[in-house]
TIPA-875871 format. One record per residue: residue in three letters; x, y, z of N, C-alpha, C in turn. Coordinates in steps of 0.02 Angstrom, whole numbers, padded with zeros to 5 digits, always signed. Layout:
! TIPA-875871
ALAXYZXYZXYZ/...
! end
This chain:
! TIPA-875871
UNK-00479+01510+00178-00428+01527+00128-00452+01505+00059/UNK-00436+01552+00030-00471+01515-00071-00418+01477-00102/UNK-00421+01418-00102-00356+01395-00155-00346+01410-00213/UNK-00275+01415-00214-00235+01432-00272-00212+01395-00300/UNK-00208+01360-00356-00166+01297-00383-00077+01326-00394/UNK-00045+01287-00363+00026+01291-00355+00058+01302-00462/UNK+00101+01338-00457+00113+01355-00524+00127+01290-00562/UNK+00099+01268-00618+00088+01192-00671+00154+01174-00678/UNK+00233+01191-00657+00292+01177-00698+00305+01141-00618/UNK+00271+01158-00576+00288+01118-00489+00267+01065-00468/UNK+00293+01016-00468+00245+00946-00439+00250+00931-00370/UNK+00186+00933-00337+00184+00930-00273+00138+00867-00290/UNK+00168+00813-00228+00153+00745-00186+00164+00754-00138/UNK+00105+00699-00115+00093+00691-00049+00121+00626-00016/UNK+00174+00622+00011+00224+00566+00027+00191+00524+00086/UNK+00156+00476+00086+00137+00458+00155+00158+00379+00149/UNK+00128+00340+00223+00125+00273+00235+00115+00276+00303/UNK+00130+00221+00335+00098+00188+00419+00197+00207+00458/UNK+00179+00232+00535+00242+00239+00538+00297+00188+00545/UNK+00345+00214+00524+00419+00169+00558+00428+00126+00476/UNK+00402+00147+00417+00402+00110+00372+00460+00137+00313/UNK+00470+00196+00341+00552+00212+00304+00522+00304+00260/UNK+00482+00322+00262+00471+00368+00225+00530+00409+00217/UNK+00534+00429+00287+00580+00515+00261+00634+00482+00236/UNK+00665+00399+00248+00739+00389+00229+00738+00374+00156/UNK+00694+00359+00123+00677+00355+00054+00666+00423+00033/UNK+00631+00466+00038+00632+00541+00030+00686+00593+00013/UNK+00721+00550+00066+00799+00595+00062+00871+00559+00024/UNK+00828+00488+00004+00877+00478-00060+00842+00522-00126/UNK+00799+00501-00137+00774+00531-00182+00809+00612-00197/UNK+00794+00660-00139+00845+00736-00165+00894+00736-00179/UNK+00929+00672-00124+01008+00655-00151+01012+00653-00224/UNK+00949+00619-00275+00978+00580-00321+00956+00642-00356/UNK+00889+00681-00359+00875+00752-00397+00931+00802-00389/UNK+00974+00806-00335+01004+00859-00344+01071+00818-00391/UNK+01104+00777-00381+01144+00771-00448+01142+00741-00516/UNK+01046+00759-00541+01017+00777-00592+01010+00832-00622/UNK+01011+00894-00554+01006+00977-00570+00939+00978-00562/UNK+00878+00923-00506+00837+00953-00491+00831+00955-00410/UNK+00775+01008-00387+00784+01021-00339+00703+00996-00305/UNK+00717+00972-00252+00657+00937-00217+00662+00970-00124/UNK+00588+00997-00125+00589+01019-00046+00546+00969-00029/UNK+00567+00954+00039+00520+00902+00089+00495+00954+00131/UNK+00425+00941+00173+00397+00981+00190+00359+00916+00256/UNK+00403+00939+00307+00372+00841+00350+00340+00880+00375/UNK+00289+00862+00394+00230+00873+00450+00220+00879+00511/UNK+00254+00833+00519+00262+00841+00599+00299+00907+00620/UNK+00338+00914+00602+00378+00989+00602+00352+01046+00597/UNK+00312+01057+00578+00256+01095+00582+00199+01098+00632/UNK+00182+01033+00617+00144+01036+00693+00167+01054+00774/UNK+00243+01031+00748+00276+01048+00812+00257+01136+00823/UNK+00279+01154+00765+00289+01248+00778+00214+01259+00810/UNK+00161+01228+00756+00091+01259+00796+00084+01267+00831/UNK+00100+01207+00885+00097+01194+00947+00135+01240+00977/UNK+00197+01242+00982+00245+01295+00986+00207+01369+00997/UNK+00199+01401+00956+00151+01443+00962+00091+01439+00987/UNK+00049+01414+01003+00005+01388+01078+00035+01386+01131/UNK+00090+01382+01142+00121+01358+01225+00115+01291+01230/UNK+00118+01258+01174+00125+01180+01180+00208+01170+01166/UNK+00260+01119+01192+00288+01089+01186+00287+00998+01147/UNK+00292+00997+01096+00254+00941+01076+00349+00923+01033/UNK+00352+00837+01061+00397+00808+01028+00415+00745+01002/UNK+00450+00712+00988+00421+00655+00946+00406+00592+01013/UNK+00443+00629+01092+00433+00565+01133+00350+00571+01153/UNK+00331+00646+01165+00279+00646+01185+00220+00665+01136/UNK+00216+00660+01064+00166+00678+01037+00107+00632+01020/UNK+00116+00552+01048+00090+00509+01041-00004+00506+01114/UNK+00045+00543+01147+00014+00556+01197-00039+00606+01162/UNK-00008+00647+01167-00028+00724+01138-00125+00711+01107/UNK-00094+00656+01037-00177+00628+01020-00207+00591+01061/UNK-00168+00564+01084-00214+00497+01134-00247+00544+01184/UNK-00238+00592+01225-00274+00619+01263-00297+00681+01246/UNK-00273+00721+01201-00298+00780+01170-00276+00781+01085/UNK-00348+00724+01090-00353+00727+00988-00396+00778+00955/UNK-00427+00827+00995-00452+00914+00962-00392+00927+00948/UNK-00351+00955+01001-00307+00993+01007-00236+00962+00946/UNK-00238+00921+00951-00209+00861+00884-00205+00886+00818/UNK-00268+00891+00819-00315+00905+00744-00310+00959+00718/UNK-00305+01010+00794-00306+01084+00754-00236+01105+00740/UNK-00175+01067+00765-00115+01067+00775-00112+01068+00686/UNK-00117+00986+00675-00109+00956+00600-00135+00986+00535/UNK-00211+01016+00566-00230+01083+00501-00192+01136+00501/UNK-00184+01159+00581-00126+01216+00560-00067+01215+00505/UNK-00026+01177+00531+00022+01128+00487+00009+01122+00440/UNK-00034+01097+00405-00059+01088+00312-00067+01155+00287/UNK-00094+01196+00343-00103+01269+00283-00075+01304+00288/UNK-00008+01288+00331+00071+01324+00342+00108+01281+00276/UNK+00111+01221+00265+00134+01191+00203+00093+01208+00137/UNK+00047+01233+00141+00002+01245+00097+00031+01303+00058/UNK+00028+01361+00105+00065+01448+00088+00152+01435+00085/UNK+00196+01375+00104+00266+01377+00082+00269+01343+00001/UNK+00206+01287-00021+00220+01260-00060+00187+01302-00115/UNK+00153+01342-00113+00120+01391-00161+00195+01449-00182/UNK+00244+01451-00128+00317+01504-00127+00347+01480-00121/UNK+00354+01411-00148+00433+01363-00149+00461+01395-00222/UNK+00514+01395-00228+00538+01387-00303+00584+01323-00332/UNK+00560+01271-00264+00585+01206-00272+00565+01169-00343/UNK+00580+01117-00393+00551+01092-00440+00485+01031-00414/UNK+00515+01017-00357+00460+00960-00334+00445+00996-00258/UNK+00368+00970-00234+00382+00996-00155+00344+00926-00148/UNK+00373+00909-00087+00362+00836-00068+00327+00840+00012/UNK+00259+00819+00031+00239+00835+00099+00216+00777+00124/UNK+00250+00772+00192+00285+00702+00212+00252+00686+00272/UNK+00208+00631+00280+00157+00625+00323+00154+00556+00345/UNK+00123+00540+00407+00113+00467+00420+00030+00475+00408/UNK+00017+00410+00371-00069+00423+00322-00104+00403+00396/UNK-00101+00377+00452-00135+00364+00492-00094+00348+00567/UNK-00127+00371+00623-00106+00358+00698-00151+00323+00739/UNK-00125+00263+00749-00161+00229+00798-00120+00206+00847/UNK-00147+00205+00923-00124+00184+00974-00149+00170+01035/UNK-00148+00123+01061-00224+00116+01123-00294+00137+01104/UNK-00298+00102+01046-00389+00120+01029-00387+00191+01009/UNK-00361+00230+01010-00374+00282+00972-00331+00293+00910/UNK-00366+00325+00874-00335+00359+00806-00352+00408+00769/UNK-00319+00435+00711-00317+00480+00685-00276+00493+00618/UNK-00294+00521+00566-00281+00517+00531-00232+00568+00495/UNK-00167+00580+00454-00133+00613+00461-00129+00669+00410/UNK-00204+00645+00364-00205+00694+00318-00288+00686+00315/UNK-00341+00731+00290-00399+00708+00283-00409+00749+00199/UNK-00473+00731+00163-00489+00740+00102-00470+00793+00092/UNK-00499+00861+00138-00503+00946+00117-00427+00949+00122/UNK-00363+00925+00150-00332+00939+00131-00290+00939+00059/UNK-00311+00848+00076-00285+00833-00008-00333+00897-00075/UNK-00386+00919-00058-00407+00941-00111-00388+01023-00093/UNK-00368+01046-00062-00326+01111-00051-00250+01093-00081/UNK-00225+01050-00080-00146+01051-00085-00152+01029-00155/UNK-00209+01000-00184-00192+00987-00274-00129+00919-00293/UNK-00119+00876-00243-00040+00829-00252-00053+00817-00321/UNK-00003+00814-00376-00005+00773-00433-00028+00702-00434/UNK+00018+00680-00397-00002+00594-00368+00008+00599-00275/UNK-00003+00544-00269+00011+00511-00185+00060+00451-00206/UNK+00098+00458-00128+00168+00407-00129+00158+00376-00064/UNK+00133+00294-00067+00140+00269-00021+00206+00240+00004/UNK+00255+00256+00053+00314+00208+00066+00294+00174+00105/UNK+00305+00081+00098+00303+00043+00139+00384-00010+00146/UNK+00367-00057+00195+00425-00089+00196+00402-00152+00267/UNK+00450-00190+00249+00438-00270+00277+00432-00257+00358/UNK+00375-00299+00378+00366-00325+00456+00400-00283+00486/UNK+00471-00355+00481+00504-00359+00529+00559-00303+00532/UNK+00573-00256+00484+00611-00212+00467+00593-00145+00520/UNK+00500-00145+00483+00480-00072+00521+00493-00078+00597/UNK+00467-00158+00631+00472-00176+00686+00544-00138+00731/UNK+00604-00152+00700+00667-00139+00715+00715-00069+00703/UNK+00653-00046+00656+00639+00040+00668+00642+00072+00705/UNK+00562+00056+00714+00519+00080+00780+00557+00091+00858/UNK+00595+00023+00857+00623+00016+00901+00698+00058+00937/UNK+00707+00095+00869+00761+00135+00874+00731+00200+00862/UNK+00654+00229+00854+00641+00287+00855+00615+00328+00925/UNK+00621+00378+00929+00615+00402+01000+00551+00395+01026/UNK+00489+00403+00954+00417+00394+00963+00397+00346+00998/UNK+00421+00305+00962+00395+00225+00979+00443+00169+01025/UNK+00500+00197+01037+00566+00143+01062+00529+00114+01124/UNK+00483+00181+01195+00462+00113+01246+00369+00079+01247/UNK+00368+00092+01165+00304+00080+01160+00306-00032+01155/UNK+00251-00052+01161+00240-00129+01162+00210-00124+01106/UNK+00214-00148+01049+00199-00161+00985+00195-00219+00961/UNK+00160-00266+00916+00185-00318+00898+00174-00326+00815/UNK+00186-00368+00790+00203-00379+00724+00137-00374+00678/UNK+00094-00385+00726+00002-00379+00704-00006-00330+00694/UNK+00009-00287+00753-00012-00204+00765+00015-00169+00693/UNK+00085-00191+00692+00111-00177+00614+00095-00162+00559/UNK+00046-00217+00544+00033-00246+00481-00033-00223+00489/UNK-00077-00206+00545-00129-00172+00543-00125-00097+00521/UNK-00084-00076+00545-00059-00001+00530-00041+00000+00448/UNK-00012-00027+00439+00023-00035+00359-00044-00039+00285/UNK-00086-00090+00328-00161-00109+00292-00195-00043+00304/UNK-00198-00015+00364-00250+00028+00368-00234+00105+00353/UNK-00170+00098+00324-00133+00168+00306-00142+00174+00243/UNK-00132+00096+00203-00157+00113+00131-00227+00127+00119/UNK-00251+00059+00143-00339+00083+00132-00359+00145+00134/UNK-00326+00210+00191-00333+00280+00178-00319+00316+00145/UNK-00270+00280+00110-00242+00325+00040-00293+00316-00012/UNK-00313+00252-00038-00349+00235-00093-00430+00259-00066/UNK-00434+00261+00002-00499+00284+00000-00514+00354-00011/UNK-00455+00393+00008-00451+00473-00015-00443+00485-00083/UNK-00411+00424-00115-00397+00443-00191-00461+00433-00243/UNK-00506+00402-00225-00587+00388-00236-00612+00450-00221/UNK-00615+00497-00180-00635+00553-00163-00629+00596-00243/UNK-00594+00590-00269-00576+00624-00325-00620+00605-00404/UNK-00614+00643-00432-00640+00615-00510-00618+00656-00567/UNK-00548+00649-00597-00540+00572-00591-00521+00563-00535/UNK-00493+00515-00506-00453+00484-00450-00380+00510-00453/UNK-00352+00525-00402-00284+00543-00393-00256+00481-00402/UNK-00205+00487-00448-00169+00425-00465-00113+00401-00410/UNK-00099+00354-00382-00082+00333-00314-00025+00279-00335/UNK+00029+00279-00304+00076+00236-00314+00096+00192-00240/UNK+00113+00146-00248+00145+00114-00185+00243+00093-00205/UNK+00278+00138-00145+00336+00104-00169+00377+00090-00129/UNK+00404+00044-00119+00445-00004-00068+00500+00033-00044/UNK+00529+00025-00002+00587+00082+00051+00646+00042-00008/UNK+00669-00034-00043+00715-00062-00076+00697-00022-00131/UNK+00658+00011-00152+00652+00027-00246+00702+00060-00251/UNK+00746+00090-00300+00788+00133-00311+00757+00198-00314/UNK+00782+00261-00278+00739+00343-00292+00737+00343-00349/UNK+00775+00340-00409+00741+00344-00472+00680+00335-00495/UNK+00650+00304-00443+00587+00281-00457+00538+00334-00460/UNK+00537+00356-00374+00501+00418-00369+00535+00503-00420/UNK+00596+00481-00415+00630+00534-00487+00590+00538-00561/UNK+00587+00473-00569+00548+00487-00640+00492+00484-00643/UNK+00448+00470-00574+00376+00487-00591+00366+00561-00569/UNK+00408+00597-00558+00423+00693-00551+00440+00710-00608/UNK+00491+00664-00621+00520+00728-00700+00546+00697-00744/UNK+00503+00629-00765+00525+00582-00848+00457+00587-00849/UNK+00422+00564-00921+00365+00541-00942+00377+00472-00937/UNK+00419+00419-00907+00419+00358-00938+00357+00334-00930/UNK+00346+00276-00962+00277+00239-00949+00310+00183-00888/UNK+00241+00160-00857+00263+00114-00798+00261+00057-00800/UNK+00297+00014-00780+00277-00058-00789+00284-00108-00723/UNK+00235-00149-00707+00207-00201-00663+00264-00248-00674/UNK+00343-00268-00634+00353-00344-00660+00335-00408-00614/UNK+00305-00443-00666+00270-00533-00649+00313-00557-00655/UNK+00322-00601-00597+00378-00664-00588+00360-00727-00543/UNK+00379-00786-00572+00372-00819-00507+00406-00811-00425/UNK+00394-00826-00395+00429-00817-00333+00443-00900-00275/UNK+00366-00908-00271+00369-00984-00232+00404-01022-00299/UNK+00471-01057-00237+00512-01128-00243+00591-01099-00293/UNK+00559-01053-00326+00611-01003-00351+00695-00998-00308/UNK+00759-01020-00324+00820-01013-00282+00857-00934-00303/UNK+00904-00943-00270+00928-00874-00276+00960-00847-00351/UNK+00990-00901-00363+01015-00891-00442+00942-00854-00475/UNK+00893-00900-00477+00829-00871-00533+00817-00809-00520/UNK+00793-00773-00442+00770-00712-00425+00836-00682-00454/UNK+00897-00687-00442+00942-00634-00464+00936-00622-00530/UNK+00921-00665-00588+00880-00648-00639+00858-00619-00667/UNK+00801-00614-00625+00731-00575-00611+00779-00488-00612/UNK+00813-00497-00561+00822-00400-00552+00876-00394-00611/UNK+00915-00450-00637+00952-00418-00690+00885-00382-00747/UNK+00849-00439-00760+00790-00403-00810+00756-00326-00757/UNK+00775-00322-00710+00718-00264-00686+00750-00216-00684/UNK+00839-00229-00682+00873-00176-00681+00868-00140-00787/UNK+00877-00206-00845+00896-00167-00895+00819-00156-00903/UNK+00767-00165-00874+00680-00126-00889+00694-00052-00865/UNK+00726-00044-00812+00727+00017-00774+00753+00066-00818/UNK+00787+00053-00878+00843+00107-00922+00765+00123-00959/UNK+00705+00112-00944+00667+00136-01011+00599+00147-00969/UNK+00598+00113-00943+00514+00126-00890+00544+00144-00809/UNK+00481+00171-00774+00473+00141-00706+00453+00084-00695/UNK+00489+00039-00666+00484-00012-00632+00448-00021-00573/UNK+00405-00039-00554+00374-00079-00494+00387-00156-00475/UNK+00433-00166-00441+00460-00232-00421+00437-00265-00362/UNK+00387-00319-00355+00370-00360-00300+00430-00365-00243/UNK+00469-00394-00291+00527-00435-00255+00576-00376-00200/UNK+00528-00308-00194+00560-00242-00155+00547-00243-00087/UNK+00501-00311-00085+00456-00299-00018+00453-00370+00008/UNK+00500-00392+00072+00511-00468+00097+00475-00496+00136/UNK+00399-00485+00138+00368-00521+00188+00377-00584+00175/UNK+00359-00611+00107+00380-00678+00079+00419-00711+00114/UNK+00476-00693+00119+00511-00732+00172+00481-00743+00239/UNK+00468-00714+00259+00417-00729+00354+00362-00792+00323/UNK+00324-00771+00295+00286-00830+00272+00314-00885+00228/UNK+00358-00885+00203+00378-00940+00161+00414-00987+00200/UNK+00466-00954+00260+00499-00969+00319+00457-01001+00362/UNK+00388-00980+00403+00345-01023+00437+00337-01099+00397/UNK+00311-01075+00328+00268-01123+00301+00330-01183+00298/UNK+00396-01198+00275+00453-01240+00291+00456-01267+00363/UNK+00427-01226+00431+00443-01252+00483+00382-01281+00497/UNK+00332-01284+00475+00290-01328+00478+00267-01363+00425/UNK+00278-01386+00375+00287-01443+00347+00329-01490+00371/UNK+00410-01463+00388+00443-01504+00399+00423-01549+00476/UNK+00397-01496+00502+00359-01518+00579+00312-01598+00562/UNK+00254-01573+00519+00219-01614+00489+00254-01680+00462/UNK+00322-01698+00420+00336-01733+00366+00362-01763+00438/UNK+00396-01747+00486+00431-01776+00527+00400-01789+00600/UNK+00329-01778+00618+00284-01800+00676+00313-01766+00711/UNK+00346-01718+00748+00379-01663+00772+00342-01604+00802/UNK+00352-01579+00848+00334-01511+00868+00338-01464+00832/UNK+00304-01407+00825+00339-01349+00795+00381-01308+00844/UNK+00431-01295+00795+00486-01257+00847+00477-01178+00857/UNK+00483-01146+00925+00455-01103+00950+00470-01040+00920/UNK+00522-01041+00882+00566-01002+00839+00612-01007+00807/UNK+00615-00964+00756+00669-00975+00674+00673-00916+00663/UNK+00732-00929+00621+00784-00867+00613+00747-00852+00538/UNK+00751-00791+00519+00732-00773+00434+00779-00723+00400/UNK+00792-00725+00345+00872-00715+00332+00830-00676+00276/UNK+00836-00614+00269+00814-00562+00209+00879-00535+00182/UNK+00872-00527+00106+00960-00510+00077+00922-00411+00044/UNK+00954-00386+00080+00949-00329+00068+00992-00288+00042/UNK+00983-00228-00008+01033-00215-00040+01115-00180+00010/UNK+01081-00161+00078+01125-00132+00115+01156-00211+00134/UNK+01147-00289+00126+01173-00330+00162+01115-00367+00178/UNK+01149-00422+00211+01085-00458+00242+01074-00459+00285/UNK+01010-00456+00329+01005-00453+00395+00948-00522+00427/UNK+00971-00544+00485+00931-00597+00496+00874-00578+00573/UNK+00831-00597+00559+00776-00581+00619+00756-00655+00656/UNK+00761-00656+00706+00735-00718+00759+00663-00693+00746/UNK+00625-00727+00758+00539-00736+00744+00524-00803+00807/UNK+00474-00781+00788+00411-00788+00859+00376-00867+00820/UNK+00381-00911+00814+00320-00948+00802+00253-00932+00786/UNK+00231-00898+00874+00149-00893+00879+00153-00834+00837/UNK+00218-00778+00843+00188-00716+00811+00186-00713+00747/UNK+00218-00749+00696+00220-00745+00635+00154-00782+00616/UNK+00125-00849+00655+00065-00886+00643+00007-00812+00650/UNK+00026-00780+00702-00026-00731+00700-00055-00681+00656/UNK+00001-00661+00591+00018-00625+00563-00016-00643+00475/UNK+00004-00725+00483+00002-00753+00420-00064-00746+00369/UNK-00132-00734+00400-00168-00736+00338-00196-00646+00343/UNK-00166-00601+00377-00174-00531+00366-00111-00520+00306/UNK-00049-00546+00311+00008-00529+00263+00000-00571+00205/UNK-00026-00646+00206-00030-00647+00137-00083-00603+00100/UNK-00139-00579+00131-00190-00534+00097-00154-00482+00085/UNK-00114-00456+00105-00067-00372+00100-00035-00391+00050/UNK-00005-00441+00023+00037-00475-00028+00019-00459-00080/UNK-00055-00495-00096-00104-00500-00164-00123-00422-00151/UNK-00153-00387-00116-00187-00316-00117-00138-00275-00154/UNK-00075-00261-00135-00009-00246-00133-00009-00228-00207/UNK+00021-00287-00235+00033-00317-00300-00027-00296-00346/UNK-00092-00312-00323-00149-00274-00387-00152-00199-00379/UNK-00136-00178-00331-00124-00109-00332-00077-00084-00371/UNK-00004-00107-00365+00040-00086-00417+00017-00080-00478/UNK+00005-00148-00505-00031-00176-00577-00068-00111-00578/UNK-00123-00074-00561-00156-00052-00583-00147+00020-00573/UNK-00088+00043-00548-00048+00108-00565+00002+00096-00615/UNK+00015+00054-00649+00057+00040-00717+00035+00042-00777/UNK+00072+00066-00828+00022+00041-00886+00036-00013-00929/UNK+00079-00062-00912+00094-00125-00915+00120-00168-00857/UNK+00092-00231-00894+00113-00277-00845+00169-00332-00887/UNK+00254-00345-00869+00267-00389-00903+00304-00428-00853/UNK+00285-00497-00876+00268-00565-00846+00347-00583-00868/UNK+00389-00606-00829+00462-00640-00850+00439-00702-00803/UNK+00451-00763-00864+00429-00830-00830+00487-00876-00884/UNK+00541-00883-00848+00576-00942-00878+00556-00998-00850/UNK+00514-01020-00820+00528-01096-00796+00466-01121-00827/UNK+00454-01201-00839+00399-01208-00901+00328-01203-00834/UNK+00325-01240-00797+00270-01225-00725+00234-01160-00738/UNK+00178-01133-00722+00145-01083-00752+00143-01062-00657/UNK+00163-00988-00648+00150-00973-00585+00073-00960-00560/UNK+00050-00991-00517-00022-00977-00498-00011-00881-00484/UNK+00026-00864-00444+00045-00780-00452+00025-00750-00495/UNK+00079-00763-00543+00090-00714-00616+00023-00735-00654/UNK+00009-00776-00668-00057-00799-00720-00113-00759-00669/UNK-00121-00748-00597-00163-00717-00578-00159-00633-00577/UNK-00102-00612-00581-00082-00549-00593-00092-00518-00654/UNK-00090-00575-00720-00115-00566-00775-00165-00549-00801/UNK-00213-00598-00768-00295-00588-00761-00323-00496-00719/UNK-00296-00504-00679-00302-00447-00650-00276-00387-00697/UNK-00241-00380-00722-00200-00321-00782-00254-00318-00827/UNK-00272-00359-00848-00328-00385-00927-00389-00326-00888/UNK-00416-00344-00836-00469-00355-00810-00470-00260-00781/UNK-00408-00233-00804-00391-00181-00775-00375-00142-00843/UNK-00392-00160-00895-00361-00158-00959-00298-00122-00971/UNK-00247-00158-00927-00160-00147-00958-00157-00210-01001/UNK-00117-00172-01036-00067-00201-01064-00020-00274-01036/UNK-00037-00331-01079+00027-00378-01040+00069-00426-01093/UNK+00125-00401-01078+00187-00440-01112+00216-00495-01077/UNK+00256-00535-01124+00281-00613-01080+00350-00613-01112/UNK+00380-00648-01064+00443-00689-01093+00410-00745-01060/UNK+00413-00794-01106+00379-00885-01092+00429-00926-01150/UNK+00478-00961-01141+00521-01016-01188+00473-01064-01200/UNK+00420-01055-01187+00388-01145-01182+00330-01141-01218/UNK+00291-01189-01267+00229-01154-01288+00179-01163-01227/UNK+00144-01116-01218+00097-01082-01184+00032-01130-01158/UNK+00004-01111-01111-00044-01149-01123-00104-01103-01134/UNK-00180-01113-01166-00230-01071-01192-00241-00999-01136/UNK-00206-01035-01062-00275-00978-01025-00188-00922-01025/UNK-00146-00942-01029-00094-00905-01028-00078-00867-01082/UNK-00088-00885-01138-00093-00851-01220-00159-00819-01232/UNK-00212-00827-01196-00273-00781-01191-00247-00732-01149/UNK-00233-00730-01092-00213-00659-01062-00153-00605-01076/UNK-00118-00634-01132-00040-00599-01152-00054-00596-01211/UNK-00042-00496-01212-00042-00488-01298+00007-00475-01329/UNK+00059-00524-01292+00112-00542-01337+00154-00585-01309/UNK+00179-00630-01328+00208-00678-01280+00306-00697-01340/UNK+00368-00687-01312+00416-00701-01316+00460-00739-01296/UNK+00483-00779-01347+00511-00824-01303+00591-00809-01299/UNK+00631-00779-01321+00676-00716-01272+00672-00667-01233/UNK+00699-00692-01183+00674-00619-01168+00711-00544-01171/UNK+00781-00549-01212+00809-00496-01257+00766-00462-01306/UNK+00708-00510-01340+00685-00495-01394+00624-00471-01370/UNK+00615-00464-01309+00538-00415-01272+00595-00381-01240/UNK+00645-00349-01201+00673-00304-01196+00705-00223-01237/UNK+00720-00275-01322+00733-00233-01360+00646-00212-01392/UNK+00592-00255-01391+00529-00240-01423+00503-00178-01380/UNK+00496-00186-01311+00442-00167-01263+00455-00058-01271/UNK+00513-00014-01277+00505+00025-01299+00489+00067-01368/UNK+00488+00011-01401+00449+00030-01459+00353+00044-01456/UNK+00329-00003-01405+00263+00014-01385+00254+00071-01345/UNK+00312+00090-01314+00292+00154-01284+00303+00208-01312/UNK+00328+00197-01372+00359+00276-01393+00296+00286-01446/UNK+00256+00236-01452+00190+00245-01489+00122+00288-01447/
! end
């Protein structure tokens, strides 16, 4: 087939992540929120398609049994999933949708085998404006999974997870290298608000990275934090750490063993972890061994995470009321510099050199970098 580039007024993305991590339910806020904007967004899932291929083969393929499907017939898989792309390919070239959105899991793994849910020639047939990674916490996708038909009598564990999650991005950014320039690639949390993915479709805003402390931080301070992220949001896209709670699983171990430690004590076999989510809070029992198992693959997903954002933004601004300099944010800083964004501060305190070397501009209101910071963008 010769590609055609989809007409320039249409923005087509490529919606992916690792499964059970919330995609399509983020997806479908998002139209919610375009259509009572007056725009119109088609999703185009994949699997649904593949189903028909199959369908048309004399395959029966469904979400209990399609796991199988690759595991023992990954040709037949493959030719399913290209079918499918160049059936989304010829609807999204005849959508008269404003956005077409094609909704994929970036990678399948299961008993040693895998596969991948999109490969380069597609991305470079389909033209995406950007790529949309959705991800979302551990223990969340965990309790997903568990309610999806795919995966409900599969044995999974919290590793397998976080392997999937790591190795779903790495496929994004390694396909987005394929390019030159590079397809510009976003990561965004199942908590962000759809506005998010709304205005990187149809605002020009500029984007911004927010730096905060987090370790030792109480709830009063973080609430803070999102009051500033909510009045940033009236003028930029926002990328917010604080969207994504692994922190808690690890911050939660690391308390049950100190306190283990301070008090000559066992560690206890399990603890409860209490995540405040905007639907409510929900609390997860945890594993001891499994969260120990987990701990130095998720703090690396943490930092990877986070410089990834940073470096799909074109600022980074640092909100630091407390005088303590966060080892985080001062490293997130460095990383922005080093990435050449832009980085702004709210800091009450004078500074110290390596912190006033990396901020090219530092405030000590932070009203007075709220009312400043769109004036740099409208330049």
């Amino acid at each position: 087939m010769v590609n055609v580039d989809p007409p320039a007024c249409k923005k087509v993305v490529f919606c992916t992540g690792a499964p059970g991590n919330g995609r399509d339910i983020y997806l479908q806020r998002v139209i919610e929120h375009a259509k009572k904007n007056g725009k119109s967004v088609q999703i185009f899932p994949v699997f649904e398609y593949i189903r028909r291929a199959g369908q048309e083969k004399g395959w029966t393929i469904t979400r209990e049994n399609v796991l199988d499907l690759y595991l023992h017939n990954s040709d037949k898989m493959k030719q399913f999933r290209d079918t499918a792309l160049d059936n989304i390919f010829k609807e999204v070239l005849a959508s008269t949708a404003d956005a077409c959105l094609i909704s994929t899991p970036s990678v399948f793994e299961w008993k040693g085998a895998s596969m991948f849910g999109f490969e380069t020639e597609h991305v470079r047939k389909l033209k995406p404006d950007f790529i949309v990674v959705v991800i979302d916490d551990l223990v969340r996708v965990r309790e997903r999974l568990g309610q999806d038909p795919e995966w409900r009598d599969k044995e999974y564990s919290l590793e397998m997870i976080a392997k999937w999650r790591r190795t779903g991005v790495d496929h994004v950014w390694e396909t987005k290298y394929e390019f030159e320039p590079p397809i510009q690639t976003y990561i965004i949390a199942l908590e962000h608000d759809p506005d998010v993915l709304f205005d990187l479709l149809f605002t020009d805003k500029k984007k911004v990275y927010l730096s905060f402390a987090i370790t030792g931080e109480q709830a009063v301070e973080l609430s803070k934090v999102l009051e500033f992220a909510k009045e940033l949001g009236k003028q930029f896209v926002v990328f917010n750490p604080l969207t994504i709670f692994d922190w808690n699983l690890i911050s939660g171990w690391k308390t049950l063993v100190d306190k283990s430690v301070e008090s000559a004590t066992r560690i206890p076999e399990s603890f409860n972890c209490t995540i405040h989510y905007k639907t409510g809070d929900k609390t997860y029992p945890c594993a001891s061994s499994e969260i120990k198992e987990i701990m130095v693959d998720a703090r690396q997903q943490i930092v990877d995470r986070d410089y990834k954002m940073i470096s799909s933004s074109d600022y980074l601004v640092a909100y630091h009321p407390r005088k303590d300099i966060s080892a985080g944010v001062m490293c997130e800083m460095v990383h922005a510099k080093r990435d050449l964004k832009k980085v702004y501060a709210y800091y009450p305190f004078v500074p110290s050199p390596w912190f006033e070397f990396y901020a090219d501009r530092i405030f000590t209101d932070y009203r007075e970098l709220l009312k400043w910071l769109p004036t740099v963008a409208n330049n």
